[in-house]
PDB file of N, CA, C and O in Angstrom:
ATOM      1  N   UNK A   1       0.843  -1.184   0.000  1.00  0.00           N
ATOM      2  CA  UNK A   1       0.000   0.000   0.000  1.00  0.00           C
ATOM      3  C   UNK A   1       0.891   1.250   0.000  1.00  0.00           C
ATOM      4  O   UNK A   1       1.727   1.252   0.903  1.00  0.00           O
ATOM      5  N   UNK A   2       0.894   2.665  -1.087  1.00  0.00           N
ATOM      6  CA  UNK A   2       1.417   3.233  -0.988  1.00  0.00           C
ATOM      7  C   UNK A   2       1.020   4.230   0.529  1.00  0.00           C
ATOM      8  O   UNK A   2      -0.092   4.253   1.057  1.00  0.00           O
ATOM      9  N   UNK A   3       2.139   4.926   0.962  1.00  0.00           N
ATOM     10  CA  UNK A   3       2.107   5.794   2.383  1.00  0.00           C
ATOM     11  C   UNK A   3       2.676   7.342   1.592  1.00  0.00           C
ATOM     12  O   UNK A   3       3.591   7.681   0.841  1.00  0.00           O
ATOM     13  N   UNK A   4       1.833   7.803   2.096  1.00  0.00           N
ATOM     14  CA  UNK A   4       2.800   9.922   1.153  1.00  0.00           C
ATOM     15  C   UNK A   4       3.177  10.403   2.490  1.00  0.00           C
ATOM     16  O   UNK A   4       2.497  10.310   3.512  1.00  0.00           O
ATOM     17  N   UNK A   5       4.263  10.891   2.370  1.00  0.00           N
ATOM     18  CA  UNK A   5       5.500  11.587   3.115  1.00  0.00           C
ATOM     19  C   UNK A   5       5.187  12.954   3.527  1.00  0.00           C
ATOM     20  O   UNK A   5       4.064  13.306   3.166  1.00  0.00           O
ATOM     21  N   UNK A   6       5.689  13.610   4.018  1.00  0.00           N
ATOM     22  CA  UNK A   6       5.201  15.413   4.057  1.00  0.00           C
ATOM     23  C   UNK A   6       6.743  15.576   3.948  1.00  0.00           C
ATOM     24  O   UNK A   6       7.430  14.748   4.547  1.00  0.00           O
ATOM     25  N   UNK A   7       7.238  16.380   3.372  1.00  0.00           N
ATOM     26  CA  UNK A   7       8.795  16.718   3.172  1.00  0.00           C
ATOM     27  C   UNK A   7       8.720  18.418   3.421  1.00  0.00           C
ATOM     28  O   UNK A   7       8.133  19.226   2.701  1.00  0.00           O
ATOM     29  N   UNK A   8       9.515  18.707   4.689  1.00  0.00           N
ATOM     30  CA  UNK A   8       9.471  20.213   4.265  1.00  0.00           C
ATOM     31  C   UNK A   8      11.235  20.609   5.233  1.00  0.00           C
ATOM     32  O   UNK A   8      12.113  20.083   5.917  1.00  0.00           O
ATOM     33  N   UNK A   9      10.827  21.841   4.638  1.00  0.00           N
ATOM     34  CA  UNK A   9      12.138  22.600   4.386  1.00  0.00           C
ATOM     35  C   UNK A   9      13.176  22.440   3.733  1.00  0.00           C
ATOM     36  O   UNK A   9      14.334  22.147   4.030  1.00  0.00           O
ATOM     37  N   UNK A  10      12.287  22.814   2.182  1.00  0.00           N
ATOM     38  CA  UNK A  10      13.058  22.391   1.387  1.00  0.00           C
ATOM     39  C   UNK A  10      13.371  23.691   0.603  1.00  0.00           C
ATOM     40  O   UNK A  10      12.705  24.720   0.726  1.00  0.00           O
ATOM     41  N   UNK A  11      14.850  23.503  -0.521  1.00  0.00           N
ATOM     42  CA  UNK A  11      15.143  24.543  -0.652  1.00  0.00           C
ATOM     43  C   UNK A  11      13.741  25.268  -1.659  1.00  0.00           C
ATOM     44  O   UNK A  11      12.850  24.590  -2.172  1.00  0.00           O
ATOM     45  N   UNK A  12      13.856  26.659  -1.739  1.00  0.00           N
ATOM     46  CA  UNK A  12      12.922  27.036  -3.038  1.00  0.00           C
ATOM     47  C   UNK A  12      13.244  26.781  -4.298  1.00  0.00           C
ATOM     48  O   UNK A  12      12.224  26.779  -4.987  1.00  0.00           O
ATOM     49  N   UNK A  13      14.314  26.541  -4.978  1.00  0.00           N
ATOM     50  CA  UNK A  13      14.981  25.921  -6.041  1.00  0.00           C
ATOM     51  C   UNK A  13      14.388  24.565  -6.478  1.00  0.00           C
ATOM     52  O   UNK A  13      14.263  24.212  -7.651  1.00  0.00           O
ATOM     53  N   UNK A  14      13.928  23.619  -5.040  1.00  0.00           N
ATOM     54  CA  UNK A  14      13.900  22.230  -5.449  1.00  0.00           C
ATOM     55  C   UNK A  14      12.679  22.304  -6.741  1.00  0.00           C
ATOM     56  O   UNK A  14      11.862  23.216  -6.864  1.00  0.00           O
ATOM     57  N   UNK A  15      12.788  21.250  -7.526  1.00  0.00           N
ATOM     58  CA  UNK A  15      11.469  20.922  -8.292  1.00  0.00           C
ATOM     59  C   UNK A  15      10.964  19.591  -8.249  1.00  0.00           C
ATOM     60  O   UNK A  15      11.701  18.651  -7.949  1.00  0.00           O
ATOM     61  N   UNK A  16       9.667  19.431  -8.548  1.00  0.00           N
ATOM     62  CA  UNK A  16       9.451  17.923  -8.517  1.00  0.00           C
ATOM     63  C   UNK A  16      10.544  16.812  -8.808  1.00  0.00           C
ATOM     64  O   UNK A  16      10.962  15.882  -8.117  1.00  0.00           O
ATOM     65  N   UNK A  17      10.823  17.209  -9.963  1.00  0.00           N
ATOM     66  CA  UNK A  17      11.919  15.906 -10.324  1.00  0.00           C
ATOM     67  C   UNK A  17      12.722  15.885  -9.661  1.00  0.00           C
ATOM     68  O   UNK A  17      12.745  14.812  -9.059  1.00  0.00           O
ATOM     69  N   UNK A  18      14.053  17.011  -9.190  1.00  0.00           N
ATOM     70  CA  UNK A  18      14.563  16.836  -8.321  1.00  0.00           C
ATOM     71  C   UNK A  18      14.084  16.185  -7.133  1.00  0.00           C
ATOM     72  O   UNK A  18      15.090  15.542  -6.833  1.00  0.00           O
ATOM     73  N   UNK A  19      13.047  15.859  -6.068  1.00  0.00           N
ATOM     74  CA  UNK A  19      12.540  15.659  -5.227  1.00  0.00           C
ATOM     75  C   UNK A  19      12.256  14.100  -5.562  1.00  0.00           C
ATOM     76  O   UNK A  19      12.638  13.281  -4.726  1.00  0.00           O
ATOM     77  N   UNK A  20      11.781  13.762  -6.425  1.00  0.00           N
ATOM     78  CA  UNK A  20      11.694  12.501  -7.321  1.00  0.00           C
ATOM     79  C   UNK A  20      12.321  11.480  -7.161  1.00  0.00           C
ATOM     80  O   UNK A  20      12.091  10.334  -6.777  1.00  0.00           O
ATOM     81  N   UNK A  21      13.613  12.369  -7.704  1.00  0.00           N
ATOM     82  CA  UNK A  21      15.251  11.291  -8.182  1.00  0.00           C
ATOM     83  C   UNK A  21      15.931  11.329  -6.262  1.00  0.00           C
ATOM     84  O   UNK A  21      16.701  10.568  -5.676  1.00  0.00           O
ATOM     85  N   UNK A  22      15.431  12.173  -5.954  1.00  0.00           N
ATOM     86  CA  UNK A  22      16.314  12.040  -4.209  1.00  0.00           C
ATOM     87  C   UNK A  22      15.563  11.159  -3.516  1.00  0.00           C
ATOM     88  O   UNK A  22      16.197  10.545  -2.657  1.00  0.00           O
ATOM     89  N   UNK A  23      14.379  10.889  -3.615  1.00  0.00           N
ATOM     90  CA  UNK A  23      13.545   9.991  -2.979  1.00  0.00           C
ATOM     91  C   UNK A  23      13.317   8.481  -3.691  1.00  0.00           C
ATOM     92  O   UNK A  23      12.743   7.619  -3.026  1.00  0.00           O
ATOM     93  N   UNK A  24      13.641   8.268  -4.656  1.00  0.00           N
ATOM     94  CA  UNK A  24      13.999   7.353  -5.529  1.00  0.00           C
ATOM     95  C   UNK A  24      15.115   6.273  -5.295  1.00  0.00           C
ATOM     96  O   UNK A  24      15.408   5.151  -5.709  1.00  0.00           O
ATOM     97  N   UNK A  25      15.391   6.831  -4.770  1.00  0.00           N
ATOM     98  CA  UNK A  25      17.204   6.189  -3.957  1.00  0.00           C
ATOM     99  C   UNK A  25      16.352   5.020  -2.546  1.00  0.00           C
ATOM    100  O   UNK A  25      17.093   4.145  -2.099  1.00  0.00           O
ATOM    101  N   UNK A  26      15.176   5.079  -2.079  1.00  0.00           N
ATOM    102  CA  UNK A  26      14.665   4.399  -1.148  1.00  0.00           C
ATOM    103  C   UNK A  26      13.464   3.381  -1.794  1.00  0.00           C
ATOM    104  O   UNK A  26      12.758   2.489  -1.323  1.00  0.00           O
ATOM    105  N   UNK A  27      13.588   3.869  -2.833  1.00  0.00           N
ATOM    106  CA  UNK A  27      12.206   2.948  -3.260  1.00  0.00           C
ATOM    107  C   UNK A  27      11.378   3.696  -4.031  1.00  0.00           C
ATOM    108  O   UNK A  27      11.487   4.900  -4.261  1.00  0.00           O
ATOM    109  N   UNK A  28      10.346   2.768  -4.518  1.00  0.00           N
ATOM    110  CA  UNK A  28       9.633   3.177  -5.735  1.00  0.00           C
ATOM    111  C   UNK A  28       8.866   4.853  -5.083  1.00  0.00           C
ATOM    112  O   UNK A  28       8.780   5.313  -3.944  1.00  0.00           O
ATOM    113  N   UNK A  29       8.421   5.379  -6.453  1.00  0.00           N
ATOM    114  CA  UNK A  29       8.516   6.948  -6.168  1.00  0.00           C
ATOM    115  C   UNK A  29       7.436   7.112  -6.968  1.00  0.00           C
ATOM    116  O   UNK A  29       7.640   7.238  -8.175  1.00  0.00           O
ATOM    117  N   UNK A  30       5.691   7.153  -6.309  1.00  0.00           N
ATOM    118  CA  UNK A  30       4.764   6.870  -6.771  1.00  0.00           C
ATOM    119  C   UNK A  30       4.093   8.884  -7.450  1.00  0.00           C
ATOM    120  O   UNK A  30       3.397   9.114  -8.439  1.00  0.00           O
ATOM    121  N   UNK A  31       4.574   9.735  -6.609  1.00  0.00           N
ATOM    122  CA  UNK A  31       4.247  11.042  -6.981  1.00  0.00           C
ATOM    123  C   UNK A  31       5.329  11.955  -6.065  1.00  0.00           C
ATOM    124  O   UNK A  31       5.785  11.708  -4.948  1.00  0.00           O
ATOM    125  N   UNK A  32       5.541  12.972  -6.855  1.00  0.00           N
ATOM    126  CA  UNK A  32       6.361  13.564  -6.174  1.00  0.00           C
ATOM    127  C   UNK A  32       5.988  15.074  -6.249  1.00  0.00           C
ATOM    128  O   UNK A  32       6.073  15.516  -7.394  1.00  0.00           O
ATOM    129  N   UNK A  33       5.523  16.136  -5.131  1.00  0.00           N
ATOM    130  CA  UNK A  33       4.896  17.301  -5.853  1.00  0.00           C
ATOM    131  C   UNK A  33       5.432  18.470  -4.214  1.00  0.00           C
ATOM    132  O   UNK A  33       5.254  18.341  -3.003  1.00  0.00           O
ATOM    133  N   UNK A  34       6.137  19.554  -5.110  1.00  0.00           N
ATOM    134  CA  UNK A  34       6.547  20.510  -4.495  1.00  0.00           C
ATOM    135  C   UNK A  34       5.747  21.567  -4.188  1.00  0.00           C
ATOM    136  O   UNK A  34       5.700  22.393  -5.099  1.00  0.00           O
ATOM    137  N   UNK A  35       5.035  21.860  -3.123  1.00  0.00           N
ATOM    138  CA  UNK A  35       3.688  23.047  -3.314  1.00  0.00           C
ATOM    139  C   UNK A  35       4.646  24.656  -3.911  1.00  0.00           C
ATOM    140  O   UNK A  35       5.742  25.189  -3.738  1.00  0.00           O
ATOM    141  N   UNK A  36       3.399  24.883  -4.654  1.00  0.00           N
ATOM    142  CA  UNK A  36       3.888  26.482  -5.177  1.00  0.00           C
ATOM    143  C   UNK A  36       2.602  27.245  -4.709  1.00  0.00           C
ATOM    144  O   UNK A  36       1.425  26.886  -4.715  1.00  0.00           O
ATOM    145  N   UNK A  37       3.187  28.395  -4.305  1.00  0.00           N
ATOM    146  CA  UNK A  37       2.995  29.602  -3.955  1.00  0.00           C
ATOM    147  C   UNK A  37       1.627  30.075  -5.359  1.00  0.00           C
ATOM    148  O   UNK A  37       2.127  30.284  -6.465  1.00  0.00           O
ATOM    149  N   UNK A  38       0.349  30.190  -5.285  1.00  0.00           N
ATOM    150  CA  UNK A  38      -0.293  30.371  -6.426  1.00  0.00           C
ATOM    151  C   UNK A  38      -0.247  32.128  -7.075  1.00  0.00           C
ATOM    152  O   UNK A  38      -0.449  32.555  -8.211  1.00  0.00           O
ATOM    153  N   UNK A  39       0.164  32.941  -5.591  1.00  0.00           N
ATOM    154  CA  UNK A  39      -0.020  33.817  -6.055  1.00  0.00           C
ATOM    155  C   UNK A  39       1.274  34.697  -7.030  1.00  0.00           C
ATOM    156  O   UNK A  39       1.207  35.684  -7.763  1.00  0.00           O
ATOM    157  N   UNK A  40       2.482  33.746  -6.596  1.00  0.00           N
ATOM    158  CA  UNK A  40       3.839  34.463  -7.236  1.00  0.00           C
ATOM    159  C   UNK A  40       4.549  33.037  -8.385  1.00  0.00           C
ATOM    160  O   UNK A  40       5.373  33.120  -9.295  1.00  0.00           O
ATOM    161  N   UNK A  41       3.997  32.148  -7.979  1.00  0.00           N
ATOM    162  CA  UNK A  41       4.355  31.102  -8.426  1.00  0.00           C
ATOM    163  C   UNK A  41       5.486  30.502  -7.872  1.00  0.00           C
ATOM    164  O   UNK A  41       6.140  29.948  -8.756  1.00  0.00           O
ATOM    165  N   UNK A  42       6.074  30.369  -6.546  1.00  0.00           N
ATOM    166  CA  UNK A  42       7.578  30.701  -5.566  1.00  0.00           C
ATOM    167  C   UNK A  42       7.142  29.209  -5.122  1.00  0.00           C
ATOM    168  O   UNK A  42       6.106  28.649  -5.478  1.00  0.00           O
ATOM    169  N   UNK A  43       8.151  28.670  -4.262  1.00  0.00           N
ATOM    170  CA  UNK A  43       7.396  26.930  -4.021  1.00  0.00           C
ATOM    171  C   UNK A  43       7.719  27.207  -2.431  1.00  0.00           C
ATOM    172  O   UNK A  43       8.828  27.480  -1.971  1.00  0.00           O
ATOM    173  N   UNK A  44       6.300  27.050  -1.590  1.00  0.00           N
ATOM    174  CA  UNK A  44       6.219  27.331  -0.127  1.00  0.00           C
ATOM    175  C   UNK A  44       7.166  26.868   0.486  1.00  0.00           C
ATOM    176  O   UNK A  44       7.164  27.307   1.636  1.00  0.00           O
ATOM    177  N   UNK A  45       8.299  25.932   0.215  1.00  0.00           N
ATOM    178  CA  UNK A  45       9.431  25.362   0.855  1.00  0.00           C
ATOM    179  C   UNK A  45       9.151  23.903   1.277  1.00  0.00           C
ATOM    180  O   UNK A  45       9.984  23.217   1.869  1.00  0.00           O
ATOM    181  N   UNK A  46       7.918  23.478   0.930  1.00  0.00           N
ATOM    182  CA  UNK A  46       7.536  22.299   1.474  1.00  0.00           C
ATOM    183  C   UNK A  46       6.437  21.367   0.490  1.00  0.00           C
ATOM    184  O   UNK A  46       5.558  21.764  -0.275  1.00  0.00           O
ATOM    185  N   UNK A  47       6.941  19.739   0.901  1.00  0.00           N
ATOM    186  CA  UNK A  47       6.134  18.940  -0.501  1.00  0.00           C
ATOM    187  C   UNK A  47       5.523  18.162   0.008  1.00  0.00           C
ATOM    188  O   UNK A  47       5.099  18.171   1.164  1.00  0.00           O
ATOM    189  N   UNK A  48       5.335  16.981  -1.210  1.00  0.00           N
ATOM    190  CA  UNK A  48       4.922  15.479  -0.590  1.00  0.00           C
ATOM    191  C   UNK A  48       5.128  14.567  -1.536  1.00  0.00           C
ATOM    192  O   UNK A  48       4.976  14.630  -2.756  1.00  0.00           O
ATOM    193  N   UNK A  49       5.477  13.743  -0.862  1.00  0.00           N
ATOM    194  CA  UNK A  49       6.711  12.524  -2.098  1.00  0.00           C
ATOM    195  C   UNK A  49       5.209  11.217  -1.291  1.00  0.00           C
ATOM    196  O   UNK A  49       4.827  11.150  -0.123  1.00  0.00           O
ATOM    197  N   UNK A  50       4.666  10.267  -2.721  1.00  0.00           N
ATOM    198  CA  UNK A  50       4.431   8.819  -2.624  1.00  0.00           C
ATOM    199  C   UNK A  50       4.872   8.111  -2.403  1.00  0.00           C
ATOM    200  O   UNK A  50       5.497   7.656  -3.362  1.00  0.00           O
ATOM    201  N   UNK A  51       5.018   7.403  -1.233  1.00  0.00           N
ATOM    202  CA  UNK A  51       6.176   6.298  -1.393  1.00  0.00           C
ATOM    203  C   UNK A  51       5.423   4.707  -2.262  1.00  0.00           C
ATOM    204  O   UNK A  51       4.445   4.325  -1.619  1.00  0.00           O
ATOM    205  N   UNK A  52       5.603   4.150  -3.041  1.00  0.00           N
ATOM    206  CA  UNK A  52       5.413   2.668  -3.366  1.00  0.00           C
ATOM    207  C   UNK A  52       4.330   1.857  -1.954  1.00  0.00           C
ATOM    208  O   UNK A  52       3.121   1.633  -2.023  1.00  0.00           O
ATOM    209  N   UNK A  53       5.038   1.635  -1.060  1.00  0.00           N
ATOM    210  CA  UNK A  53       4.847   0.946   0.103  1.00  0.00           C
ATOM    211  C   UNK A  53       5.273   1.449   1.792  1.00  0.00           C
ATOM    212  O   UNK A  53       6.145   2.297   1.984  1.00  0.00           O
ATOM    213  N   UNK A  54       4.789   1.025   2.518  1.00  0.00           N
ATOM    214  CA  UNK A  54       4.920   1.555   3.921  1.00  0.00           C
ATOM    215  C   UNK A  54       7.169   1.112   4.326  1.00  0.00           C
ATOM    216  O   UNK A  54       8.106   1.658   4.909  1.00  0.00           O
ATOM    217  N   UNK A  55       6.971   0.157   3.727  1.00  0.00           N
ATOM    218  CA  UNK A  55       8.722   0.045   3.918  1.00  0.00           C
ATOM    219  C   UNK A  55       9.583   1.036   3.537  1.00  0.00           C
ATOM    220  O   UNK A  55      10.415   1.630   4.223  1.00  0.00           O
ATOM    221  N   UNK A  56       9.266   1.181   2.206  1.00  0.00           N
ATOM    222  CA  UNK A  56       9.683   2.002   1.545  1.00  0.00           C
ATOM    223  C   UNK A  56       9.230   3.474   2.112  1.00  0.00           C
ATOM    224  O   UNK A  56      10.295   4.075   2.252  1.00  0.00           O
ATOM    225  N   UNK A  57       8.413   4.135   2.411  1.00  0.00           N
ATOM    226  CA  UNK A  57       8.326   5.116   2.932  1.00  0.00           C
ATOM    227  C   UNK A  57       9.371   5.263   4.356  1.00  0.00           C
ATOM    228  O   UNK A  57      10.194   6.131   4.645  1.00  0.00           O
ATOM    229  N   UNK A  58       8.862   3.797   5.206  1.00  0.00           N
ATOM    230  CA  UNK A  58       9.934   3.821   6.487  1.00  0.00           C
ATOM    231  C   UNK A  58      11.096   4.217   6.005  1.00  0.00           C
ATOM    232  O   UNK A  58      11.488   5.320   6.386  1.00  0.00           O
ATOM    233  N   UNK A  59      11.764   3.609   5.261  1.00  0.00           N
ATOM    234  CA  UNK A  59      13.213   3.917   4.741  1.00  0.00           C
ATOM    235  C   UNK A  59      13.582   5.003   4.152  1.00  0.00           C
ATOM    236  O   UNK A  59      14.727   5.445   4.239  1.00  0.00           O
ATOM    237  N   UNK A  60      12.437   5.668   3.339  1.00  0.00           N
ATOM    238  CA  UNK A  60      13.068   7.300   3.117  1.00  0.00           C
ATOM    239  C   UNK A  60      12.660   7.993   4.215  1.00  0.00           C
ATOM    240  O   UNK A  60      13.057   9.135   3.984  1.00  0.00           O
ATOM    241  N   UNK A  61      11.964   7.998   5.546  1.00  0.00           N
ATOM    242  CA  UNK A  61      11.479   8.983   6.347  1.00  0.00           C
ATOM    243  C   UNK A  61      13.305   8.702   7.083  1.00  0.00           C
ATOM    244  O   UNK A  61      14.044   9.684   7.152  1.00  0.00           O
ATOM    245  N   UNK A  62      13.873   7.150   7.617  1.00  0.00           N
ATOM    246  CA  UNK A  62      14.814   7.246   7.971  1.00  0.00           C
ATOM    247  C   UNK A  62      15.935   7.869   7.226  1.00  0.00           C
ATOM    248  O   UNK A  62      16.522   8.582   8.039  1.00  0.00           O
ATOM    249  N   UNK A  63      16.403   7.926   6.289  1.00  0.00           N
ATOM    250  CA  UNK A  63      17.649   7.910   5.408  1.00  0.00           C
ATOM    251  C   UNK A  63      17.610   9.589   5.050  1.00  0.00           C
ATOM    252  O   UNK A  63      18.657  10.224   4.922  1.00  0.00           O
ATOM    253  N   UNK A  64      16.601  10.058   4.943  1.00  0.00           N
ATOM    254  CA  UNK A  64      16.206  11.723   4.758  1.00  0.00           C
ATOM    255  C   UNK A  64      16.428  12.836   5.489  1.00  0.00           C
ATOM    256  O   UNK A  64      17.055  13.887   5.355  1.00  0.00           O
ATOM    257  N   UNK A  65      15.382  12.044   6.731  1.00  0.00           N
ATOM    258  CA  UNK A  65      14.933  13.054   7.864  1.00  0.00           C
ATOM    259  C   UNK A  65      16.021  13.924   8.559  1.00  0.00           C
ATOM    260  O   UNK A  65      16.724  13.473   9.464  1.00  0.00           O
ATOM    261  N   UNK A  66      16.118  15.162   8.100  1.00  0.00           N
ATOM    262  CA  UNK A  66      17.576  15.651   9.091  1.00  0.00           C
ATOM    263  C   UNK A  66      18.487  15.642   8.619  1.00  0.00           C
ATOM    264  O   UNK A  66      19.493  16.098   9.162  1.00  0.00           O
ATOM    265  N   UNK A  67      18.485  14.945   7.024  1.00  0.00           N
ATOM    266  CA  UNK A  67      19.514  14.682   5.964  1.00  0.00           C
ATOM    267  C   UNK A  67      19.591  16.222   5.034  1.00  0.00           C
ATOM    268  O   UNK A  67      18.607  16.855   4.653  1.00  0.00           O
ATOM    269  N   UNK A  68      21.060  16.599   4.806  1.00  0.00           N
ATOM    270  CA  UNK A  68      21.121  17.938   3.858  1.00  0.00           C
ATOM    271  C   UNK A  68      20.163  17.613   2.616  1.00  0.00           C
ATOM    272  O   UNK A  68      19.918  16.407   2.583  1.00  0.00           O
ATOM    273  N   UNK A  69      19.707  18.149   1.851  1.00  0.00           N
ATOM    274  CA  UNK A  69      19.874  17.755   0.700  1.00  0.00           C
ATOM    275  C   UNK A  69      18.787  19.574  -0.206  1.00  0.00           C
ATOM    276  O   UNK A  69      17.727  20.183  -0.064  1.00  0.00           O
ATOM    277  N   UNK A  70      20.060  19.617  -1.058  1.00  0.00           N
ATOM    278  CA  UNK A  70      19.843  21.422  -2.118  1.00  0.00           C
ATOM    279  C   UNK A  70      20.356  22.173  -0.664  1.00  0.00           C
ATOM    280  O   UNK A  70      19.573  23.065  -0.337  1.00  0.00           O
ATOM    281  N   UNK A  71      21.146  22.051  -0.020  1.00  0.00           N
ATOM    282  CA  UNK A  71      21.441  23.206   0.961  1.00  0.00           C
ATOM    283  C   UNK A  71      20.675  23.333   2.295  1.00  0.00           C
ATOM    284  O   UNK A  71      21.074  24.036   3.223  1.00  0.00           O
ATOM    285  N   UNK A  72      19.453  22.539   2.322  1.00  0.00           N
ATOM    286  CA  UNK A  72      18.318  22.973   3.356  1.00  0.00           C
ATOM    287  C   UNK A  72      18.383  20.982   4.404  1.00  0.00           C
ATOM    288  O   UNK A  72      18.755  19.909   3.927  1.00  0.00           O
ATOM    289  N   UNK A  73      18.021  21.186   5.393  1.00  0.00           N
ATOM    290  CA  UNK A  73      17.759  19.956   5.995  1.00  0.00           C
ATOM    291  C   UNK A  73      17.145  19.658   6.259  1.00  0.00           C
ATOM    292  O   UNK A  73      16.989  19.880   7.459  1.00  0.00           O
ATOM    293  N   UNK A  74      15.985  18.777   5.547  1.00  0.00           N
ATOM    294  CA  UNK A  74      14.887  18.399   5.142  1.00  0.00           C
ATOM    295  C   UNK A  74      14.275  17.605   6.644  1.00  0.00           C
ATOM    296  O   UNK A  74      14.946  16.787   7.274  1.00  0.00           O
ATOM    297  N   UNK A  75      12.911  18.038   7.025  1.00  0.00           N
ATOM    298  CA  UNK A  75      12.006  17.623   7.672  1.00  0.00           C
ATOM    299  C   UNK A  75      10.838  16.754   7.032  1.00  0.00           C
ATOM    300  O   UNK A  75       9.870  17.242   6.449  1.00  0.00           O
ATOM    301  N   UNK A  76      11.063  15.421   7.220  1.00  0.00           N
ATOM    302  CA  UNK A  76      10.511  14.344   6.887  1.00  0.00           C
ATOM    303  C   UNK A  76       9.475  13.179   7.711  1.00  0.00           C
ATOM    304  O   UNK A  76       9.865  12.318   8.500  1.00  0.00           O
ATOM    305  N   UNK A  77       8.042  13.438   7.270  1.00  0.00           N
ATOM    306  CA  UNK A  77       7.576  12.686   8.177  1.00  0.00           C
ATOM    307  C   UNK A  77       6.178  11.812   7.639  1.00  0.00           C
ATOM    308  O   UNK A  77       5.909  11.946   6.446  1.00  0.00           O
ATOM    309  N   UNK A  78       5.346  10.989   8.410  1.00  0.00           N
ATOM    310  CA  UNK A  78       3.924  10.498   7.139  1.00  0.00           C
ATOM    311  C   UNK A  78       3.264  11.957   7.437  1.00  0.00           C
ATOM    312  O   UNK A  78       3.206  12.806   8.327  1.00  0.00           O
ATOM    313  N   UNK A  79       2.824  11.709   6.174  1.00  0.00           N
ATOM    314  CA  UNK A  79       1.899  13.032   5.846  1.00  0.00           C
ATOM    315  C   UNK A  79       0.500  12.310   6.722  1.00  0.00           C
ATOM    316  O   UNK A  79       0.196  11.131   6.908  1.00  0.00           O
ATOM    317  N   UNK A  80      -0.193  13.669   7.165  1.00  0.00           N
ATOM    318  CA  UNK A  80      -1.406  13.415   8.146  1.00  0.00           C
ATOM    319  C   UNK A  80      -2.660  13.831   6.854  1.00  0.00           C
ATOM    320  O   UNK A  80      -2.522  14.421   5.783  1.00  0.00           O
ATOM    321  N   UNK A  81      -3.698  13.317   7.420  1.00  0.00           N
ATOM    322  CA  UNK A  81      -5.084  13.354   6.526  1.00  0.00           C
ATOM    323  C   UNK A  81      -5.298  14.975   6.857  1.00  0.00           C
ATOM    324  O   UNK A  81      -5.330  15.446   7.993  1.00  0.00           O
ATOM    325  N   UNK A  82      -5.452  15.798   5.488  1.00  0.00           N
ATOM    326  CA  UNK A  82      -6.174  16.918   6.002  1.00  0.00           C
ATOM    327  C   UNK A  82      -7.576  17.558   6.218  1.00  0.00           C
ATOM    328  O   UNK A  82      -8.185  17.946   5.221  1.00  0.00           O
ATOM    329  N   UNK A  83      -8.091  17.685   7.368  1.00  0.00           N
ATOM    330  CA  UNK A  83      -9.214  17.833   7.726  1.00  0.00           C
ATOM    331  C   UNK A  83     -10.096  18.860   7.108  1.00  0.00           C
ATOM    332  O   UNK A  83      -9.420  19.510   6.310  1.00  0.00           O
ATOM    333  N   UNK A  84     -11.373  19.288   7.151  1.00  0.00           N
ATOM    334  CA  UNK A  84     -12.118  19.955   6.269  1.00  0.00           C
ATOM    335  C   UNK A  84     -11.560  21.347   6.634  1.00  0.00           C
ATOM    336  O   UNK A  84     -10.941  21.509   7.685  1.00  0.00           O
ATOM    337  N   UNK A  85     -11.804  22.455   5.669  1.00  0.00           N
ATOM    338  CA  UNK A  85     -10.915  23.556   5.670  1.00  0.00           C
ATOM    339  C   UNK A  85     -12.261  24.640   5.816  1.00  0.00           C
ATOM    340  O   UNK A  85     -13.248  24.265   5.182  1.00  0.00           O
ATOM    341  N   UNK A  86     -12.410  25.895   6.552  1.00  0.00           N
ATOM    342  CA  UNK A  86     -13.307  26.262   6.572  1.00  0.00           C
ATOM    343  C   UNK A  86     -12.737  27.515   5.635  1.00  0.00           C
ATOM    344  O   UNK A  86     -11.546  27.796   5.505  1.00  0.00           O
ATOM    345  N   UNK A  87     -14.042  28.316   4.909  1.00  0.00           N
ATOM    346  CA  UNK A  87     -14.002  29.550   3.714  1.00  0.00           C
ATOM    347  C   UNK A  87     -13.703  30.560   4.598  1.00  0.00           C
ATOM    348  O   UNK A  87     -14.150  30.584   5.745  1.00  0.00           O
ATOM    349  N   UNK A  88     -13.008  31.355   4.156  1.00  0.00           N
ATOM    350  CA  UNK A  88     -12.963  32.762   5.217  1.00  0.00           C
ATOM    351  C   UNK A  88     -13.261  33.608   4.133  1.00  0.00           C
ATOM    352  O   UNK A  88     -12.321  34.403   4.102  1.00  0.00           O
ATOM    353  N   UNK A  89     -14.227  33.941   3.018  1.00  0.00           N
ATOM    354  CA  UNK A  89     -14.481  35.001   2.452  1.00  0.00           C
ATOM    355  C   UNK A  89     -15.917  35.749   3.128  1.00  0.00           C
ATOM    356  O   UNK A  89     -16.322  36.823   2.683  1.00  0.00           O
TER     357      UNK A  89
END
């Protein structure tokens, strides 16, 4: 069963693929997506990588977490379900 990651503090430079091919190194690499900023198009500093399987996720949350990688030292953990979002207009 795939498990998705929350990856943050990452550099603003990173791009998906980059994020991809670094998480790729642990196992299969089911989506890989860097949030951007909608209003400047800038990437909030933080993503979320698919892992294949729960092993495979174990093993990139270990091998990552706290690990350099583009200059920044990436905070790595399972991504949590996000709960309903309320409108503020």
């Amino acid at each position: 069963m795939a498990k998705k990651l929350y990856v943050g503090n990452l550099s603003y430079t990173t791009t998906d693929d980059s994020l991809r091919n670094y998480f790729s190194g642990f196992g299969q690499v089911n989506s890989a997506k860097v949030i951007i900023n909608r209003d400047d198009g800038r990437s909030k500093g933080f993503g979320f990588v698919e892992m294949g399987s729960e092993d495979e996720a174990s093993a990139a949350i270990d091998g990552t977490n706290g690990k350099d990688f583009e200059g920044r030292q990436l905070r790595v953990n399972e991504a949590m379900d996000r709960g309903p979002r309320e409108r503020s207009w």
